[in-house]
N, C-alpha and C positions, 0 to 999 in steps of 0.2 A: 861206952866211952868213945869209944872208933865214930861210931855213929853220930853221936852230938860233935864232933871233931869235922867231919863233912857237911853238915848242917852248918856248922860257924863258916867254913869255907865255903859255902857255895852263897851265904849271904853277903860274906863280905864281897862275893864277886858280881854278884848280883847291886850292889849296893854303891860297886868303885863302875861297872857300867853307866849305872845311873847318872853319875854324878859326872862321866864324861859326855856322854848328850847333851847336856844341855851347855857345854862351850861351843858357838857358832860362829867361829873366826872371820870367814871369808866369805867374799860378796861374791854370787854369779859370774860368770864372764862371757858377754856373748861377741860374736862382729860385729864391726863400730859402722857398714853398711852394709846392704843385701840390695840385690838385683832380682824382681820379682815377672814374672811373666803370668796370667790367667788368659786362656782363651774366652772372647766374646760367649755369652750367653754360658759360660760357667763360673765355676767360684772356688775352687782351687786355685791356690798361688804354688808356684814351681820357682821357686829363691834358690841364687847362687851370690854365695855358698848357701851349703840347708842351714836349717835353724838348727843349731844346736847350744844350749847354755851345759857349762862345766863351773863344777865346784871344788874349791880344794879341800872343802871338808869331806867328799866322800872319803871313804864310805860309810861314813857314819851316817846312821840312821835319821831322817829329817835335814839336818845340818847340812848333809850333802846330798840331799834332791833335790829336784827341782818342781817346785809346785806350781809354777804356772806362768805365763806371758802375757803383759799387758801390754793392751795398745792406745798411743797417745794423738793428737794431734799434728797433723803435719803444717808447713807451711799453709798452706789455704785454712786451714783450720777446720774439716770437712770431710778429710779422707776417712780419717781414723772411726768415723760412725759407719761405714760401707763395709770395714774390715775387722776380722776376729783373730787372734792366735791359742793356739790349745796343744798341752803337751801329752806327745804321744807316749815318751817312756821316759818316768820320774827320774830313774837310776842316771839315764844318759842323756837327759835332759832333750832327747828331740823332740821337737815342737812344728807345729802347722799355720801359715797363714794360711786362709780362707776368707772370702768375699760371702757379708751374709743374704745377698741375694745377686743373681744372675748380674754381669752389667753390659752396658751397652758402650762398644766403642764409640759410635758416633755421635753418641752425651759427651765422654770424657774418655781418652786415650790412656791418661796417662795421670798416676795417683802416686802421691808421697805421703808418708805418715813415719813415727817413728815407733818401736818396739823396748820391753823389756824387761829382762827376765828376775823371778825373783824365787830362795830355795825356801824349803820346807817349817825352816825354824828349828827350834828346840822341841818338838814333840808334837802332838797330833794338831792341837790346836793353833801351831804355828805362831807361837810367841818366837819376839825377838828374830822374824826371816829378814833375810837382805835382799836388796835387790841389785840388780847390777845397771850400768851405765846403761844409757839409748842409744838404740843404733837407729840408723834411716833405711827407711824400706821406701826402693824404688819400686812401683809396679807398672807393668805398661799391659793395658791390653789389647793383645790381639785380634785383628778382622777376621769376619766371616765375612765372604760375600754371598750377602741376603740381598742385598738393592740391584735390578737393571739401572742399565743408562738410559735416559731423558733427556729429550729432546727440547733445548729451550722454547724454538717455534714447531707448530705442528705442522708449517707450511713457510715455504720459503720462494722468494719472486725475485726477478732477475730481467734485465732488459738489453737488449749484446745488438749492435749492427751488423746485417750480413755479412757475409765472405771475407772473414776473418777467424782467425785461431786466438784466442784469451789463455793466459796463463791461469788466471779465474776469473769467472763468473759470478761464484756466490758461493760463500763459506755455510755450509752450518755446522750446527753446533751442538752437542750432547752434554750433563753431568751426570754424576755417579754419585750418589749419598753415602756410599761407601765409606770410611775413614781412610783408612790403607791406601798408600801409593799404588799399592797392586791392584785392587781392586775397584779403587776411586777413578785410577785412570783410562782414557777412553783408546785400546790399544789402535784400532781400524774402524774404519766406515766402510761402507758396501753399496753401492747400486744394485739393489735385488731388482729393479725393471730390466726386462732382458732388452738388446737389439736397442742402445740408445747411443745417441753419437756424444757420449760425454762420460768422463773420467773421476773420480774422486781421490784424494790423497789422505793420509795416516791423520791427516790432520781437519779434513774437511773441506779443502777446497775442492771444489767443482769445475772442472774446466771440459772445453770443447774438445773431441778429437778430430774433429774435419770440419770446415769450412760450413755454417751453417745458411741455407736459403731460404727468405721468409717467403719464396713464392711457391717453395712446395711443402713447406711445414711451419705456419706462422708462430706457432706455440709449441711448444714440447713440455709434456708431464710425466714425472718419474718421481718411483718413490727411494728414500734412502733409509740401511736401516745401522745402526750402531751397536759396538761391542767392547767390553773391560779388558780388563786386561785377563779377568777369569773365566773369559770366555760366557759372561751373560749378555745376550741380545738385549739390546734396548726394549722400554716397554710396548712400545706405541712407536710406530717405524713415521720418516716424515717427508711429506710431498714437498715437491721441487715441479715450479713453474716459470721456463726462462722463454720469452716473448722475443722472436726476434724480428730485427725493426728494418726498413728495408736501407739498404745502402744510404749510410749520410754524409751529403757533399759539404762541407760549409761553404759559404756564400750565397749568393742572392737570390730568394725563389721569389718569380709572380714578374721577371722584369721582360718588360714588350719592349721589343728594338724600336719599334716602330709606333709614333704616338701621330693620329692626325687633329689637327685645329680645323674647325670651320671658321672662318671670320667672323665678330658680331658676336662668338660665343663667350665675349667675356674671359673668365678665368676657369680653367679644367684641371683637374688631377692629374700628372705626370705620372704617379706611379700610383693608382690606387690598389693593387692586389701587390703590392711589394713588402716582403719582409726577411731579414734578415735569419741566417740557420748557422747556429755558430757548435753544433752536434755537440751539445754541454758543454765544449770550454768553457771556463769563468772566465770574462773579461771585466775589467774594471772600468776603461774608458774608450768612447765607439765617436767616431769622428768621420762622417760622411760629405763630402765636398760635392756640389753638381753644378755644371756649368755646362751654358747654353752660350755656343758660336753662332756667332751673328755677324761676326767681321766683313763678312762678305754680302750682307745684306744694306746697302747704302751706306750713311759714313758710320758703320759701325752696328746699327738696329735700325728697327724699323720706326721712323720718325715720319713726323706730318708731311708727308707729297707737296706741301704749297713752298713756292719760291722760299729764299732768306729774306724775304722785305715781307711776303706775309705773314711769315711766322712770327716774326718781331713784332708787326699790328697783334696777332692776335694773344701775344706775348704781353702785349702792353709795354714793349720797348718805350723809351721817348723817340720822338723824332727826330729828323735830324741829322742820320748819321750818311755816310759818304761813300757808298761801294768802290773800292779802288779795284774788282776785278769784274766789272761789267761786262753783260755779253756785249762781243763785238757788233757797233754799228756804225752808221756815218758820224754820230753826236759822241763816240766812245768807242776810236780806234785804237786806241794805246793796247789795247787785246788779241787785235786780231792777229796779230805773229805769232802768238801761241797757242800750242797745240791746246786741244781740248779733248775731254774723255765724257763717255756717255756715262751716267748716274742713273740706279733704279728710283732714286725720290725726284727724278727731274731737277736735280741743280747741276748748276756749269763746273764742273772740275777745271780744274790748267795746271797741266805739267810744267816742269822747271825741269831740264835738264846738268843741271849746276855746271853750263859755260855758257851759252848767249840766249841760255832763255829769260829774258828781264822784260817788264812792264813799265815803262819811262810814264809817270802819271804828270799830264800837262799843270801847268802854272793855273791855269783857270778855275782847275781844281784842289790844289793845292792853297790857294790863296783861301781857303775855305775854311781847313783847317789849323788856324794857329790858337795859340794857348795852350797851357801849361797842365790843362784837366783836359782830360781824352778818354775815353773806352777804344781800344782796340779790339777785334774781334775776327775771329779766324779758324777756319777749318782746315788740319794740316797731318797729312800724312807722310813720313819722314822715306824716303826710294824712288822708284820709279814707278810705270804702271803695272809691271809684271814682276812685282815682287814677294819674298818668300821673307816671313817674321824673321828678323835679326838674330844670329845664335849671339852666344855671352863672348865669342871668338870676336866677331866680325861686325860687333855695335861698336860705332862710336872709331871706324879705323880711318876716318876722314880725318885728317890734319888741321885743314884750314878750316876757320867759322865759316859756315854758312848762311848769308844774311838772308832773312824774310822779307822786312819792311826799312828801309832804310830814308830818313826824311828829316829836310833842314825845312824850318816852315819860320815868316815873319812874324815877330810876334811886337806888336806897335814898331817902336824904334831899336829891335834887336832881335837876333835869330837863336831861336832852339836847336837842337839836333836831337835826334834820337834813332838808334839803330835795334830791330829782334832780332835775336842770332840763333844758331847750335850748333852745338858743338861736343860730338859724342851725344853722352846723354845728360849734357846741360844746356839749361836754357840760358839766355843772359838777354838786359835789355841793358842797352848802353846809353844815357840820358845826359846830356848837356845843354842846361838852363839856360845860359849866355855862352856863346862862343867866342865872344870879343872880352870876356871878363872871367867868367863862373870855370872851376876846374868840372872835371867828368866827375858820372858814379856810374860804378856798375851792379847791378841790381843781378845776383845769379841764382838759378834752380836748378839742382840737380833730380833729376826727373827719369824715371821708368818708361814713361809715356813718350818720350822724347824719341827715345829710340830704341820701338817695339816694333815699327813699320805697320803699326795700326792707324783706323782714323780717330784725331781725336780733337777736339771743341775747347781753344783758345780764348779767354777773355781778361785782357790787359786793363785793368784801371790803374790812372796816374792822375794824382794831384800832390804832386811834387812838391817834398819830397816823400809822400807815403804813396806806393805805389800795392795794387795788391792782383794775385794772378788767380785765376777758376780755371782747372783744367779738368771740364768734364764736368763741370758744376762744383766740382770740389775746391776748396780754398787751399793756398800753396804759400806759408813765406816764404821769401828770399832769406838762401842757405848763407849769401856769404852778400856784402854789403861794403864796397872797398874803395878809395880814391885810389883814381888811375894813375894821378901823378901827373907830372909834367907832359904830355903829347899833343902832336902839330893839331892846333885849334882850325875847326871846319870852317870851309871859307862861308864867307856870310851869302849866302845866294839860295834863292827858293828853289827845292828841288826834294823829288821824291821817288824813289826806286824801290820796284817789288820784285824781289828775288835777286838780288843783290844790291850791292854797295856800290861807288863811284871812286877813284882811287885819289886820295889827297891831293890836293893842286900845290904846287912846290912855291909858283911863284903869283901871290897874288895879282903884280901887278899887272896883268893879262886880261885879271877881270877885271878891273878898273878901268880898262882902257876898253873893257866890252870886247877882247880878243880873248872866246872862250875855247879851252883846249879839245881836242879831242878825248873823249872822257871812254877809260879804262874801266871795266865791271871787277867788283874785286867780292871772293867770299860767295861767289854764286851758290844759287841753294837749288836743290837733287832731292827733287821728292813734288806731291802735289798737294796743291792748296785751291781753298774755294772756300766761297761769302767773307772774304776780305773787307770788312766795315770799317771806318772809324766815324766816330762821332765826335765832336768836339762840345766841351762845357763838362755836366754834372756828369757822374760815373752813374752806370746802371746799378739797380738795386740785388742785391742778390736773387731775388725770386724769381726774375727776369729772365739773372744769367739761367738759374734751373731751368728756368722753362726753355728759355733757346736748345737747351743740350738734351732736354727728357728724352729719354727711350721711351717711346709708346707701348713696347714689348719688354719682359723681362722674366724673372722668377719671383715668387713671391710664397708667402705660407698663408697659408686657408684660416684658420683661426686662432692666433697666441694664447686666446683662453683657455683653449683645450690644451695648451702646451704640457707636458707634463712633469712633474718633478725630478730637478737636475739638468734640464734639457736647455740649451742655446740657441741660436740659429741669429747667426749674421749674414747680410746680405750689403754685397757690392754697391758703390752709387749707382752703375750703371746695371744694377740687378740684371749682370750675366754670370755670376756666382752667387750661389747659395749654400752658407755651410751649419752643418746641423752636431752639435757636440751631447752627449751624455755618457749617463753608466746604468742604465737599461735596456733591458733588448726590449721589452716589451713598449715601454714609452717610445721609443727610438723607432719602432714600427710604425707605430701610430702616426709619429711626427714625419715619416718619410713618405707614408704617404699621403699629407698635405701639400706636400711643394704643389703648388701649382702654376701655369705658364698661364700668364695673361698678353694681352693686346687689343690696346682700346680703342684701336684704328677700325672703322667701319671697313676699309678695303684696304687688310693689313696686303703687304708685299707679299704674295704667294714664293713658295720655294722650298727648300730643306735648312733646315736649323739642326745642327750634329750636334748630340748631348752626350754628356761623360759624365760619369759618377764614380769618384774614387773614395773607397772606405779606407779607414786607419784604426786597427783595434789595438789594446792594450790589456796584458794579461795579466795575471798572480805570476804567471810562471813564464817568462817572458821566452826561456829557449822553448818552450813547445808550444806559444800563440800564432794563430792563425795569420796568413796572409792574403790578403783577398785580389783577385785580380780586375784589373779598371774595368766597368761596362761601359761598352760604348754603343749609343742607339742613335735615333735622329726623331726631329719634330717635320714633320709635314704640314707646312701653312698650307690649305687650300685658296684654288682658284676664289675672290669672292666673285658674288652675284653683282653684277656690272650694273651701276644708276644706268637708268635713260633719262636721260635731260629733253625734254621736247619741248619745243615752241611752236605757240599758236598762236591763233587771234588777228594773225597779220596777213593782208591781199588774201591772191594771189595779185590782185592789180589793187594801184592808189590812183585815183583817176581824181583832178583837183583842175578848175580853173588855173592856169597859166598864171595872170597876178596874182594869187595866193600866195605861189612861191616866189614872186620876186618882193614879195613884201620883206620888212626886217626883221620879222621870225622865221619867215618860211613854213614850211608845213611839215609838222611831225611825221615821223616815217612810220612809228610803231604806236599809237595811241592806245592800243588794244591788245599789246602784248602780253602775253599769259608763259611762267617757265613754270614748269612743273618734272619732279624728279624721282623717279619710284625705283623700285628694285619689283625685279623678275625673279619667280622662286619657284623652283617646283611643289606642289604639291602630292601627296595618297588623296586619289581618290577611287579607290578600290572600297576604301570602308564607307566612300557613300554611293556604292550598288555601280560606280563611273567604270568604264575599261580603259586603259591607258592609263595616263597623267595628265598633268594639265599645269600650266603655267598661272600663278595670281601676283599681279602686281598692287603694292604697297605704296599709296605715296609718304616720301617718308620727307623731313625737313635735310636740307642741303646747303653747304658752302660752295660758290663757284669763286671760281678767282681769275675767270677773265671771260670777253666777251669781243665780237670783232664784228665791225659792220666794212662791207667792202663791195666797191662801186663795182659792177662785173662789166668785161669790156675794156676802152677807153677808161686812164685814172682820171679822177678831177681833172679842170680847169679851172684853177683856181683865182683867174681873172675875170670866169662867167658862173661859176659855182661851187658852195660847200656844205659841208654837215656841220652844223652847229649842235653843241651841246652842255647843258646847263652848271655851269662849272661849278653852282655854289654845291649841290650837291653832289657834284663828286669830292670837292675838298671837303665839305664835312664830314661823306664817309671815311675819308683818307685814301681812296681809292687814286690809282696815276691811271692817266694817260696818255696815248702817243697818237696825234691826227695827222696825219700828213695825205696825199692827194691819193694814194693807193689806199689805202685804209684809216680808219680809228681801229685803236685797240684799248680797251679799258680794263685795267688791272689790277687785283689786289682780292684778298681771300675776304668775303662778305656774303650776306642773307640772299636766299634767290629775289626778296622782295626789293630789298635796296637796286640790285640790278635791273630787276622790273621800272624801276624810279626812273633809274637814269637812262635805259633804253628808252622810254618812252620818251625822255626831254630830248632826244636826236632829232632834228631837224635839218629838211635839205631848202638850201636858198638858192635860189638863180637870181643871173645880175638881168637890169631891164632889158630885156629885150633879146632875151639870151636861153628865152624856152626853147624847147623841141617837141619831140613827140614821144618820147618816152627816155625812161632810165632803170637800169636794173640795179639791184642792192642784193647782198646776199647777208643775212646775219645766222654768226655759229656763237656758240658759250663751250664752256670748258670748264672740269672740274680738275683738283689735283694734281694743276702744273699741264694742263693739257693732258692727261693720264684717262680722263674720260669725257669726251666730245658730245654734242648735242648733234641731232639734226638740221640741216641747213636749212636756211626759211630764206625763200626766194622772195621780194619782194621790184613789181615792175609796177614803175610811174610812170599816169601818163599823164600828160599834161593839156586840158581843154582846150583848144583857141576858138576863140569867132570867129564867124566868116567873112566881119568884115576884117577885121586886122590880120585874118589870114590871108586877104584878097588883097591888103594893100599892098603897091608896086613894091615899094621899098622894103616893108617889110617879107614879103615874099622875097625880094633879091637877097638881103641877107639868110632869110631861111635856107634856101639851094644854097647858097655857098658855104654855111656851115654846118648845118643840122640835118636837112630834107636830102633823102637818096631816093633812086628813081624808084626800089621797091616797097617804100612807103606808101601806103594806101588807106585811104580811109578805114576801110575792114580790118585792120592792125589794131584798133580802138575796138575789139569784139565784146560785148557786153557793156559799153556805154552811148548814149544816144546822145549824136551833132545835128546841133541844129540844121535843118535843111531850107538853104539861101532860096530856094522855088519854090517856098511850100504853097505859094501864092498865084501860081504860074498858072495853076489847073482852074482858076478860078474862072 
């Protein structure tokens, strides 16, 4: 009974167990996040807080364990396959993440996923288990440092000018494939070359530590090597090559102070080895200016040596026009009170004092030019003869106008006036059509040229009322255009003053009564002037005027078509500036050294010509561009090779019957004249086997421009004898000349042949009865203003008589008293044969 009584109670207890297993109330509970760490190249996770899932159904059996931890997707969607969780003890639910293979930080650092836990169930089979909430598992993994540092380049170049200290030279540079800041980073660099005169920083820069010289170490090679922060050396250590360059000046290499010109050479290179060294500055724009002085080379450059009347012929002026400053003669004294100054082109300068230096031009001349169309023309330098270029102080501190040309001239039944003036640095021409009717104009230019105290080339055309000015070749309008208004009208009377004005007459009636005042100079002008022309009629053509003013010499560029891209270059009329603009150094070489100096003169004016070249750069960075300082050199004209002009063909004697010359041609004096004009040059003649050198003369073609035949002795008498010569052709070559009883002189720039022409048409005439026994002649020629002379060619006439009209009474008594001296002798006549009055006598 007992027994069956324990058996019911231990079923029933076994039975009310049962039946509480299987109530499975409550879900898991884990943390709602964890913070996971694994080391690189393992797969343990170390999570804070640990894993642990709790159940409130412990401790009941299933209900309150925990069977297991699943793991889901994280944000990426990707972690959760890398990672596993598994419980270590059911009871307490501790549980492990773990990585299911090794990972690599430097694939991925850093992993999310989430977790979660779920318990046993109701019994073995695990019906009816819960799970609990997700939580997020952060995991990060940790570095190893497995990777050296690497060198981006294996070799690194560097290029430093000497004797100077760099903060750096040349970075390089290492990385680390590490992940970790610790170990990814590059703590130091190292110079493992021992004994090198250079530094490296934490960071890589390279710099110098003394002064480096490329003339005792051009190059320097060292190697560097790199380190992490975990102290691994780089793989592969890496060469360093810094080239040092010898001292760099910027400005100008290749420039010769000193350039020589031979004559004849045409057009040469000024700078061919020149180029600009701007030690890598970046410049964006380079502006070179060069300019060649020549002010002091005749009126301004070297121009054609022939007079102003031949330049004009060979100019192709019209004719026609009026020199109002002739050299002084007895036909054209109105000059000779003024001073005059010597010229390298052989033209007449005349100073002006600006108080009583004035040129009174007679009526005779004057009455020449009237009318309303005129060219005026003038070469005018504003000072004295020893003057220094005007500062911006001291232009222009003259008060009064200073007149040039001042002239009232008839024009039919009514008088013009017109006055050129300066004043400062304006010019003004003061023009009144009629003085008995017509109000003034004044025509003004304000002008540089005015008052620079250089020489410069004037030319006035007026055909009133357009008037138009070329100074320099260049055209000029009138700045300002203004009636003068009401002032005392000029009295009507022909009169013409150079280098000043005359001062108004108060009371006409003085002139009318032909009681002319004493005349007052007013506005006198203070400087010099030369080839003073006017012409009256049609204005000259422009091309004219160019030509009259050309510089034979100047600057010029070699070839535009090589010009290169971005490149400029203007040049002056007077091509004594040339300026060269771009934004390449390399084009900008090229182009500078084209300039070249020409002169087309066969016997350019020898001397020095002083040159300056100023540069202007422009930079990105304008406080630290460069400044270059002006070069200053000089051109050397040489001496040229000097024509010989020689004359032949003529005497030594002209031995002519007596009537011949009293005929009405006379007998030519030069029939046979020959000019001929060569240059003397030295030649090498060592390369043909010669010792010495040796002179070869060239005949080459020539302009002469004057020629003089001159009685030696006693001048003409021009009541028993003259030289005649054939005037059609000298007017049609346009050639002047001047005969008077001491000499001809025939003038004007023409072919040696033409001169050949008319030399030979020279004929000398005796009146009847008014021979003698001889005459002597001397003729010279001359080239470029008399700049280069021919040989003198003597020529002696003698004059045949018979014996009878030598033996007649009368004409023997004239003979002795004008011609026959006692040491006149028949043997005088050497080398021609006199009749002999006995030849008969032996018979």
């Amino acid at each position: 009974m007992d027994r069956m009584n324990f058996l019911s109670f231990l079923l029933l207890c076994l039975t009310s167990v049962a039946i509480g297993n299987k109530a499975n109330k409550h879900k898991p509970w884990i943390e709602t996040e964890y913070q996971g760490i694994v080391m690189e190249n393992d797969n343990t996770v170390l999570l804070n807080p640990p894993l642990f899932a709790l159940d409130k159904d412990a401790p009941l059996h299933y209900a309150g364990e925990i069977c297991g931890f699943r793991v889901h997707n994280g944000p990426s969607g990707s972690s959760s396959v890398q990672f596993e969780a598994v419980v270590l003890d059911r009871s307490t639910g501790e549980g492990l993440v773990r990585s299911k293979e090794p990972l690599d930080c430097e694939s991925q650092r850093e992993h999310s996923f989430t977790i979660q836990a779920y318990d046993c169930g109701e019994g073995p089979d695990g019906v009816n288990s819960k799970k609990s909430h997700k939580a997020t598992v952060h995991v990060r993994v940790n570095d190893v440092n497995e990777f050296s540092p690497v060198f981006v380049e294996r070799r690194y170049e560097a290029s430093v000018p000497e004797g100077r200290l760099f903060d750096r030279i040349v970075r390089v540079e290492a990385l680390d494939a590490d992940c970790s800041p610790q170990y990814s980073q590059i703590c130091f660099y190292d110079i493992i070359t021992p004994n090198v005169p250079f530094a490296i920083d934490n960071d890589g820069n390279i710099k110098n530590t003394e002064p480096l010289d490329s003339k005792r170490q051009r190059v320097h090679t060292f190697w560097v090597t790199a380190f992490d922060c975990g102290k691994n050396r780089a793989q592969a250590d890496a060469q360093v090559v810094v080239t040092v360059k010898p001292s760099c000046k910027p400005g100008w290499i290749g420039w010769t102070k000193r350039v020589e010109y031979t004559p004849g050479s045409g057009s040469i290179p000024l700078f061919p080895s020149l180029h600009l060294e701007t030690c890598e500055e970046t410049v964006w724009n380079i502006q070179a200016t060069v300019e060649l002085q020549t002010g002091h080379i005749g009126k301004g450059c070297d121009r054609d040596s022939y007079s102003d009347r031949s330049v004009r012929r060979l100019c192709g002026a019209v004719r026609g026009e009026v020199d109002l400053l002739p050299p002084p003669s007895p036909a054209a004294n109105w000059t000779s009170a003024l001073p005059t100054l010597p010229s390298s082109d052989s033209s007449l300068i005349f100073s002006f004092n600006g108080s009583n230096h004035v040129a009174v031009v007679p009526d005779s001349v004057v009455s020449a030019l009237s009318g309303d169309h005129f060219t005026l023309q003038l070469w005018m330098r504003r000072g004295g003869a020893n003057i220094q270029p005007a500062t911006t102080q001291t232009r222009g501190n003259r008060k009064e106008e200073e007149t040039i040309v001042c002239s009232t001239v008839r024009n039919d039944d009514s008088f013009s006036h017109y006055s050129l003036s300066v004043h400062g640095c304006r010019l003004s021409l003061f023009y009144w059509p009629d003085v008995s009717a017509a109000r003034p104009v004044k025509f003004l230019w304000k002008l540089e040229q005015v008052c620079d105290s250089e020489w410069h080339h004037l030319s006035l055309s007026v055909q009133f009322p357009s008037v138009t000015l070329y100074v320099d070749g260049v055209t000029f309008d009138p700045a300002l255009i203004h009636d003068n208004g009401a002032i005392p009208n000029p009295a009507p009377r022909q009169r013409m003053f150079i280098g000043a004005c005359w001062e108004p007459e108060e009371k006409q009636k003085e002139i009318l009564n032909n009681t002319i005042p004493e005349v007052k100079y007013v506005g006198s002008y203070h400087g010099l002037l030369s080839g003073v022309t006017v012409r009256p009629g049609s204005v000259e053509p422009h091309s004219v005027v160019e030509c009259l003013y050309a510089c034979r010499e100047g600057l010029d560029f070699g070839d535009l078509e090589t010009l290169g891209s971005g490149m400029k270059v203007h040049v002056n009329p007077s091509q004594s500036v040339l300026v060269l603009e771009g934004d390449d150094i390399e084009s900008f070489n090229r182009a500078v050294q084209q300039v070249t100096y020409r002169n087309s003169l066969r016997f350019a004016t020898p001397g020095v010509r002083p040159l300056k070249l100023t540069t202007s750069l422009r930079c990105f960075n304008e406080e630290s561009c460069l400044s270059l300082k002006q070069l200053e050199g000089y051109l050397v004209v040489l001496q040229p090779d000097a024509p010989q002009i020689s004359l032949s063909g003529v005497g030594p004697h002209l031995a002519r019957p007596a009537p011949e010359f009293e005929g009405p041609r006379g007998v030519p004096l030069f029939p046979e004249l020959r000019i001929v004009c060569s240059l003397s040059h030295a030649v090498n003649t060592a390369a043909q086997g010669m010792e010495g050198g040796a002179l070869m003369s060239d005949a080459v073609a020539h302009t002469l421009d004057g020629c003089e035949v001159q009685p030696l002795g006693e001048e003409l008498n021009p009541e028993r004898e003259e030289l005649l010569v054939d005037m059609d052709v000298v007017r049609e070559r346009g050639l002047e000349i001047i005969n008077t009883t001491a000499y001809i002189a025939i003038t004007g720039a023409e072919s040696i042949s033409v001169y050949e022409d008319v030399l030979r048409s020279v004929r000398y005439r005796l009146a009847k009865g008014s021979a003698r026994f001889e005459r002597r002649f001397r003729l010279s020629c001359s080239e470029m203003n008399g700049r280069y002379t021919s040989n003198e060619l003597t020529l002696e006439v003698n004059f045949l008589h018979s014996l009878d009209s030598l033996y007649h009474p009368s004409h023997l008594l004239a003979s002795q008293q004008q011609f026959l001296h006692p040491s006149h002798h028949a043997g005088e006549l050497s080398g021609h044969t006199l009749p002999n009055p006995h030849r008969n006598s032996g018979d």
